[in-house]
VOMAR-882066 format. One line per 2 residues: number of its first residue (from 1); for each residue z negated, x negated, y of C-alpha. Coordinates in Angstrom, 3 decimals. Each point is the difference from the previous one (the first is absolute). Layout:
NUM> Z/X/Y | ... .
END
This chain:
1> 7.079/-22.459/-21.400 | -0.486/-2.993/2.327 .
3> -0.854/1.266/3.776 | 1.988/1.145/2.133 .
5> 0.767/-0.729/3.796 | -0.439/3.551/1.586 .
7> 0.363/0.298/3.517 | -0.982/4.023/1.331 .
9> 1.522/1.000/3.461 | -2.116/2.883/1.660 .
11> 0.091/1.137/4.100 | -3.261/-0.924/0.512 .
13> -3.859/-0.261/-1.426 | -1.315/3.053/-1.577 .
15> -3.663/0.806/-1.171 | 1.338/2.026/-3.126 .
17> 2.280/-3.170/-1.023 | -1.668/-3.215/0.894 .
19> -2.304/0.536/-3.189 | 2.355/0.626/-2.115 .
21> 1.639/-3.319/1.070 | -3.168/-2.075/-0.749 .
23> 0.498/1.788/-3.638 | 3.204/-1.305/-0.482 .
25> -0.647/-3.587/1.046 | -2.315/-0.134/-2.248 .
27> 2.420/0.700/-2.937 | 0.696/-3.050/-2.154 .
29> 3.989/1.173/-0.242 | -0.134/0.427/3.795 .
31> 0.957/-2.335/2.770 | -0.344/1.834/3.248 .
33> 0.760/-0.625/3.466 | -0.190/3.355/2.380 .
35> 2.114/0.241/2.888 | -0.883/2.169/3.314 .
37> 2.269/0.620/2.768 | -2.650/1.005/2.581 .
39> -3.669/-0.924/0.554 | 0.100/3.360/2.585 .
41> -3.098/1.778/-2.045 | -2.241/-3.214/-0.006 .
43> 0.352/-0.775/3.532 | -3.434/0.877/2.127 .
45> 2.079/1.838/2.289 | 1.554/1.884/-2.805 .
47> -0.116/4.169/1.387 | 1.639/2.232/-2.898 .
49> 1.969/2.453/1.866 | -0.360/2.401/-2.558 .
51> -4.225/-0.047/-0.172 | 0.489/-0.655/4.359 .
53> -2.412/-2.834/-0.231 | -0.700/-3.805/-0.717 .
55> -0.119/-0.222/-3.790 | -1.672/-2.792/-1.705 .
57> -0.881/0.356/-3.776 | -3.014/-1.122/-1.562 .
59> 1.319/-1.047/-3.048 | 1.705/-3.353/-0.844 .
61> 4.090/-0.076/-0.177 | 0.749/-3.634/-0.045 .
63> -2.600/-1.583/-2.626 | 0.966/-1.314/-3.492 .
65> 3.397/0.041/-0.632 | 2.826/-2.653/2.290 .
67> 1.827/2.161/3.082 | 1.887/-1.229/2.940 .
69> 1.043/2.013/2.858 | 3.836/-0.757/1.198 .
71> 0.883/-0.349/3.392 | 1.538/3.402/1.100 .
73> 2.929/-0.336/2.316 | 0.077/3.975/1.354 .
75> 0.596/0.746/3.779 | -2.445/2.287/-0.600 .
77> -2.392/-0.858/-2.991 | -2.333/2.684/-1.253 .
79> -0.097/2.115/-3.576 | 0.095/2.691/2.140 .
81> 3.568/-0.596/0.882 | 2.204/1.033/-2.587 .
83> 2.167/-1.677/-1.270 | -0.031/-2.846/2.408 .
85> -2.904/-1.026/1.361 | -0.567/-2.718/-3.260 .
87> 2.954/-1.919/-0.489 | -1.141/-3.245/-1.924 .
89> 3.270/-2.083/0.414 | -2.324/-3.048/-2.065 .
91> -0.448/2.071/-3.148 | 3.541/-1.383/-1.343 .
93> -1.516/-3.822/0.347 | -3.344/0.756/-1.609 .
95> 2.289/1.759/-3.250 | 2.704/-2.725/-0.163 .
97> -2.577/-2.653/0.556 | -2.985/1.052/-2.479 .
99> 2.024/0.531/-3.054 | -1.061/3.376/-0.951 .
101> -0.096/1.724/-3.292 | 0.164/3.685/1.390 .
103> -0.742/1.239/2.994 | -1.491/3.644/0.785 .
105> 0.399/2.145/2.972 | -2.032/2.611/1.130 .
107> 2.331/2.571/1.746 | 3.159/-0.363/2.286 .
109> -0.373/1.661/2.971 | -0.160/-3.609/2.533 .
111> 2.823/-2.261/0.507 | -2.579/-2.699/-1.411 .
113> 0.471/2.359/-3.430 | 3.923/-0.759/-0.002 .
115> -0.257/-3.511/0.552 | -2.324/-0.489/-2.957 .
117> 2.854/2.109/-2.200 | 2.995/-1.930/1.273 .
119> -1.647/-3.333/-0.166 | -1.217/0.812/-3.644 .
121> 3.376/1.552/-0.936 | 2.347/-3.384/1.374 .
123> -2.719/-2.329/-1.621 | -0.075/2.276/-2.946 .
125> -3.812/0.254/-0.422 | -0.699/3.451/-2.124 .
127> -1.607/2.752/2.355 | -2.721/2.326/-0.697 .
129> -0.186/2.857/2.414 | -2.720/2.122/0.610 .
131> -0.391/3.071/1.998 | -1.678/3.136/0.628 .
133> 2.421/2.327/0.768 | -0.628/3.333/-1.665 .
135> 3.331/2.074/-1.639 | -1.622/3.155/1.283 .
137> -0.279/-0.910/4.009 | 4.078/-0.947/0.201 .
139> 0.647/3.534/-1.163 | -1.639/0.801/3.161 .
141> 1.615/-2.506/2.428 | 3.175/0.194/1.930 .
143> 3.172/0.217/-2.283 | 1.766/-2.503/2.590 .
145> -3.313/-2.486/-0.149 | 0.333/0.146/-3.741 .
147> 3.869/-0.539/-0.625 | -0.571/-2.768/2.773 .
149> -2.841/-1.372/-2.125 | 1.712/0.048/-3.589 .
151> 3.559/-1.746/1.526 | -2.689/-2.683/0.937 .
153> -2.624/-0.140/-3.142 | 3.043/0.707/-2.782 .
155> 1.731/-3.770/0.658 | -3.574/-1.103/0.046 .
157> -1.454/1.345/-2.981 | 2.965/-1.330/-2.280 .
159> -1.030/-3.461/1.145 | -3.680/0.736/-0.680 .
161> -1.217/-1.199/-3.939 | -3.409/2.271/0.167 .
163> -1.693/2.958/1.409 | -4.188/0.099/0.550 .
165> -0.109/3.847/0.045 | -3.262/1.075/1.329 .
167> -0.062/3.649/-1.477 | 2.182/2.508/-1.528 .
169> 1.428/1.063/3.265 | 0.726/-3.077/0.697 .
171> 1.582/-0.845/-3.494 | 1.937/3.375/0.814 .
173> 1.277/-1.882/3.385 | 1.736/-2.936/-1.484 .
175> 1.894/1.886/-3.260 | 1.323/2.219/2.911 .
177> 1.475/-3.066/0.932 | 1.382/-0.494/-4.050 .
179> -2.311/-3.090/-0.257 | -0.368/-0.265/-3.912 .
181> -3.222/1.297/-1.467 | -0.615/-4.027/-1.937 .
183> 0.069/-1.349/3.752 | -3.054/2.377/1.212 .
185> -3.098/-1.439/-0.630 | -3.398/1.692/1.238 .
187> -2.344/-1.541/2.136 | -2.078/2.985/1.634 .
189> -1.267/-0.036/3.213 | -3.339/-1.217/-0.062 .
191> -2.931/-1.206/1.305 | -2.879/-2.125/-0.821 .
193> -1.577/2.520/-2.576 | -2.820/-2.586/-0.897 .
195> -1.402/0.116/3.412 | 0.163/3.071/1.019 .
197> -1.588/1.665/-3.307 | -2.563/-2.974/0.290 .
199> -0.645/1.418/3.459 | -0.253/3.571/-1.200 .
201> -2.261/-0.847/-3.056 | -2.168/-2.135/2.294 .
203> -0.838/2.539/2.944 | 0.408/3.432/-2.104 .
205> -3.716/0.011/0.238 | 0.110/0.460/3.673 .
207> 1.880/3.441/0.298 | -2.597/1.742/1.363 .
209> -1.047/-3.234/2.549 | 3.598/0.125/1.167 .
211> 0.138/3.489/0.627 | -3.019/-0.009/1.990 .
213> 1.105/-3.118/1.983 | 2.488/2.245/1.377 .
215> -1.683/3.056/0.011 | 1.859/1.774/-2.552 .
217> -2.803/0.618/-2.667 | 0.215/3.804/0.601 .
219> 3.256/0.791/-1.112 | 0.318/0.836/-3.873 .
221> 3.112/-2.088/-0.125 | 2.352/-2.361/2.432 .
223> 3.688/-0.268/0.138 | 1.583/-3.504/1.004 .
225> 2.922/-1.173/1.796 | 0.642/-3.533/0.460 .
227> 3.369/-1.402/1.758 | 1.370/0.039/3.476 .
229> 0.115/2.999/1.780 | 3.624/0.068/0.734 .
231> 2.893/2.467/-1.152 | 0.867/-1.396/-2.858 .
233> -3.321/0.705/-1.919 | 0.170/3.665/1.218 .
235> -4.107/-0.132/1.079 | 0.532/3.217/1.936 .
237> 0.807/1.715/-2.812 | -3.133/-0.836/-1.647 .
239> -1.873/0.649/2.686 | 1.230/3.194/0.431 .
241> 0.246/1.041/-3.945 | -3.599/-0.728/0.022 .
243> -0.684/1.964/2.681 | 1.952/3.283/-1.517 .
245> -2.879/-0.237/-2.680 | -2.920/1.201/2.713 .
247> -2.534/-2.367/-2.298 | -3.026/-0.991/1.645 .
249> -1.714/-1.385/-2.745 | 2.609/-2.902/-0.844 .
251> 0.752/-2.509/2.526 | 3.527/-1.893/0.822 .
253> 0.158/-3.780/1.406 | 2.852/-1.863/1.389 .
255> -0.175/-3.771/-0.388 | 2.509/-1.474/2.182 .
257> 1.504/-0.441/3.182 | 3.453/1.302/2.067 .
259> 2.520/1.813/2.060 | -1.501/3.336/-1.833 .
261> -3.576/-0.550/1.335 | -0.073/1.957/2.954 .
263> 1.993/2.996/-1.271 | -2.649/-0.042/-2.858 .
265> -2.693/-0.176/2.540 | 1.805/2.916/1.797 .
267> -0.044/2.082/-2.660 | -3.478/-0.679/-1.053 .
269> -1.271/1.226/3.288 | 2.215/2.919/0.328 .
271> -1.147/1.325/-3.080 | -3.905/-0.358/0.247 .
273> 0.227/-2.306/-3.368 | -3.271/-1.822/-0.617 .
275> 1.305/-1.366/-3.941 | 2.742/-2.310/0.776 .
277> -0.871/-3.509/1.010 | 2.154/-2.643/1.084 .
279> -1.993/-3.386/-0.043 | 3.008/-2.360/1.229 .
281> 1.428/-3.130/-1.406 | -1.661/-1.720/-2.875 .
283> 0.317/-3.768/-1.610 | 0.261/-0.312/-3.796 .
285> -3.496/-0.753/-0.488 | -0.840/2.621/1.985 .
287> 1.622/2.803/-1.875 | -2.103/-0.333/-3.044 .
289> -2.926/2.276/1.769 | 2.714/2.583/0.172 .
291> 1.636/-0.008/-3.025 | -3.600/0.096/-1.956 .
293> -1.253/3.151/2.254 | 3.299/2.043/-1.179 .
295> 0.240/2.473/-2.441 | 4.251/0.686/0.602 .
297> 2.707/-2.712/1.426 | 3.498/1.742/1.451 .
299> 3.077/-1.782/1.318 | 2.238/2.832/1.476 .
301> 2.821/-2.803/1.268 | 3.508/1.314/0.349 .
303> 3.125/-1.976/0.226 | -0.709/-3.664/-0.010 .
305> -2.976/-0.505/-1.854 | 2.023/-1.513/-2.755 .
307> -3.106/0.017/-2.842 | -3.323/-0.551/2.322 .
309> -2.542/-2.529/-1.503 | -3.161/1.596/1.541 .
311> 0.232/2.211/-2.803 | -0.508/-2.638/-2.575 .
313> -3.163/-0.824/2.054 | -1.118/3.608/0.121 .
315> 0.532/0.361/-4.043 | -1.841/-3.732/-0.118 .
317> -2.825/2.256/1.497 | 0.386/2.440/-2.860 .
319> 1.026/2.535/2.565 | 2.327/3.675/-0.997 .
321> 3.243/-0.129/1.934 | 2.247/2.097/2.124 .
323> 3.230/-1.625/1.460 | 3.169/1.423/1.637 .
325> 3.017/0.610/-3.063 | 1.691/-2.545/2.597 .
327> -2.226/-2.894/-0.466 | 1.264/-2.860/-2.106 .
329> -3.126/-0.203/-2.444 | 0.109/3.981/-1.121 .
331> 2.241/-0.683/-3.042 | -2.120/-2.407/-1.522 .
333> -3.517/0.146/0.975 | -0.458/3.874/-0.055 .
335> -0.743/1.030/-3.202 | -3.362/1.714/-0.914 .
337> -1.953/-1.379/3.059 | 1.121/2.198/2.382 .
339> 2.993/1.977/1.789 | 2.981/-0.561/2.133 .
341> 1.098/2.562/2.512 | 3.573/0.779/2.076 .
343> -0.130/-2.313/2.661 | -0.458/2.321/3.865 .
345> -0.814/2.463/-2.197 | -3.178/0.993/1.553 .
347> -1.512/2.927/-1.967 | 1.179/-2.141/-3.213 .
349> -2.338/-2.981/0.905 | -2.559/2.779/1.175 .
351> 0.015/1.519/-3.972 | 0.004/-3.884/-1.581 .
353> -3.217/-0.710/2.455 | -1.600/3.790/-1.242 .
355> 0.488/-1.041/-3.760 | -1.517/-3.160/0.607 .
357> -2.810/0.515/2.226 | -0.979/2.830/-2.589 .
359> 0.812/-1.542/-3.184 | -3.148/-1.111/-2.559 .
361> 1.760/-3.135/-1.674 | 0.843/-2.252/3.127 .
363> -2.029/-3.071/-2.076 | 2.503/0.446/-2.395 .
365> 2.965/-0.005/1.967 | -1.670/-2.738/1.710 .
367> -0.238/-2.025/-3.029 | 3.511/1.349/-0.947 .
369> 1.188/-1.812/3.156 | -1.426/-3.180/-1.074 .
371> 1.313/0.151/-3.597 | 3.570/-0.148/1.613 .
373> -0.078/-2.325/2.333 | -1.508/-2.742/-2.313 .
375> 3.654/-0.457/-0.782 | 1.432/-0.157/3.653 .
377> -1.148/-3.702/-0.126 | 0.647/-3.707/1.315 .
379> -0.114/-0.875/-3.783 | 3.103/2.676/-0.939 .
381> 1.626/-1.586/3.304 | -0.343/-3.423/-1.392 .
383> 1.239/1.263/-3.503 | 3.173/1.321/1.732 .
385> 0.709/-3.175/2.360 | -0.161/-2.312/-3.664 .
387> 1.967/2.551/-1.828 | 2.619/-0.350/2.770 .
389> -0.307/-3.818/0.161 | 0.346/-0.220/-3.884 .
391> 3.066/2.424/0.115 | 2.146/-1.350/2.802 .
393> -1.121/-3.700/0.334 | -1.110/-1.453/-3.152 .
395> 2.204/2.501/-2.584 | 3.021/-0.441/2.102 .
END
């Protein structure tokens, strides 16, 4: 197969992504060219509304692989503003004047998303879509959202030649839309395995040094959290779960920042609870500390959290997991490493934490954890992308 001119359309740049794009340019079948509509997150005076404060990662999103932001012509430009605050007019020039092979599109929910799919449709460049949207979270939306959703996907999706599933759920999602099963191909959600198990492998050593960095070397074992204390990832209910268990040997820490913090803080205080820390926001490098002082990893996240990729980090670490039966990820990478609970369930979560905190093979399940997501990879991504290619570009 000769290469390929690939040009990938995304909202903006993301630390789980941006590596696997250096992968991919890197392919000898691969010509890539990535495509942002906003340069919002890189911006000094970037403040994630979500974490409440200036966010600047400490990892590199642009380097190794060819990008180019478009000019975005919103009234009101921001990827918080759905669906138009990116609307990329320019993205039909740089298709009709680049002379693409395929073009891939993560999601749909801009204006700058539509664009890309009409452009590519009336200069009849093949589409790859690929999306996160779990089958499991629309049985749980509005019935009037989702008929509103399908009269706009269904046109769509017949014009579409492939489908990047991420998971099963996912999978699930688009052959509830009758998208044929030879047009699915699966790219999991992923991130950089390499470095994060290099990380883990490189500072295991240090458990006990971490643990008394933050003076946490007298519990018997610590529970982690790691995301944004909003809503959506249900922290409360953790919190308060872990709190039912009246434990004052183990020891529960928040990593992360949010609209939840001061309820948390409220609740801490009310109840006298001297076991549950909340240490704030923490960069990627930063996180490694935590991670390597844990013995358990939970993600209770409710509606919205359509698979949630700090898990794959957590089973990097070899960790045992508990996430919410809403979250994205608990088809696929829940197996023999852990347990999944009814999400706002309380005294559900409260039992899963019990068995886990007192069980006597957690280095297995840890290891278990690891085993599985070996294959939630970059390399199975870049497998399903020249699968794809071969399928609907060069066998067509």
């Amino acid at each position: 197969m000769k290469k390929k001119k690939i040009a990938f359309f995304i909202s903006h740049p993301i630390q789980y992504i941006s590596p696997l794009f250096r992968k991919l340019a890197k392919n000898e079948f691969i010509d890539l060219r990535v495509y942002y509509f906003s340069d919002e997150t890189i911006n000094k005076s970037f403040k994630d509304k979500e974490f409440g404060k200036e966010i600047k990662w400490d990892t590199d999103l642009l380097g190794g692989y060819k990008y180019k932001f478009i000019k975005n012509n919103s009234i009101s430009p921001s990827i918080y503003n759905m669906p138009f605050g990116l609307v990329n007019i320019n993205s039909y020039k740089e298709i009709n004047n680049n002379n693409y092979d395929l073009v891939i599109v993560h999601g749909w929910n801009y204006v700058s998303h539509w664009i890309v799919f009409i452009s590519s449709i009336i200069l009849k460049v093949p589409i790859l879509l690929r999306a996160e949207t779990p089958h499991k979270q629309e049985l749980l939306k509005s019935k009037i959202k989702v008929l509103i959703k399908r009269m706009l996907l269904k046109p769509l999706f017949n014009k579409i030649s492939g489908f990047l599933s991420i998971g099963t759920q996912n999978k699930n999602f688009f052959k509830s839309y009758k998208v044929q099963e030879k047009k699915i191909y699966f790219a999991p959600y992923a991130i950089d395995n390499d470095s994060f198990r290099n990380n883990y492998l490189n500072n295991k050593v240090n458990k006990i040094d971490f643990r008394k960095k933050y003076n946490l070397n007298k519990y018997n074992k610590i529970v982690l959290f790691v995301g944004k204390l909003i809503d959506k990832k249900n922290p409360i209910d953790l919190l308060k779960a872990f709190h039912e268990l009246n434990d004052e040997n183990n020891c529960l820490v928040f990593v992360g920042d949010g609209n939840n913090k001061e309820k948390m803080k409220d609740y801490i205080q009310r109840n006298n609870i001297s076991n549950v820390i909340l240490v704030g926001f923490k960069n990627q490098s930063e996180l490694v500390e935590f991670y390597v002082l844990s013995d358990i990893f939970v993600l209770p996240s409710g509606l919205g959290e359509t698979w949630g990729l700090v898990v794959n980090e957590a089973m990097n670490y070899s960790l045992p997991i508990i996430v919410s039966d809403t979250v994205g990820c608990s088809d696929d990478l829940i197996v023999d490493n852990g347990f999944t609970f009814k999400e706002k369930d309380i005294d559900d979560l409260s039992i899963k934490l019990n068995k886990l905190l007192k069980a006597n093979n957690l280095d297995e399940m840890g290891e278990n954890s690891y085993n599985i997501i070996k294959e939630y990879s970059y390399e199975n991504i870049e497998k399903a992308i020249l699968e794809a290619l071969n399928n609907v570009v060069v066998g067509k």
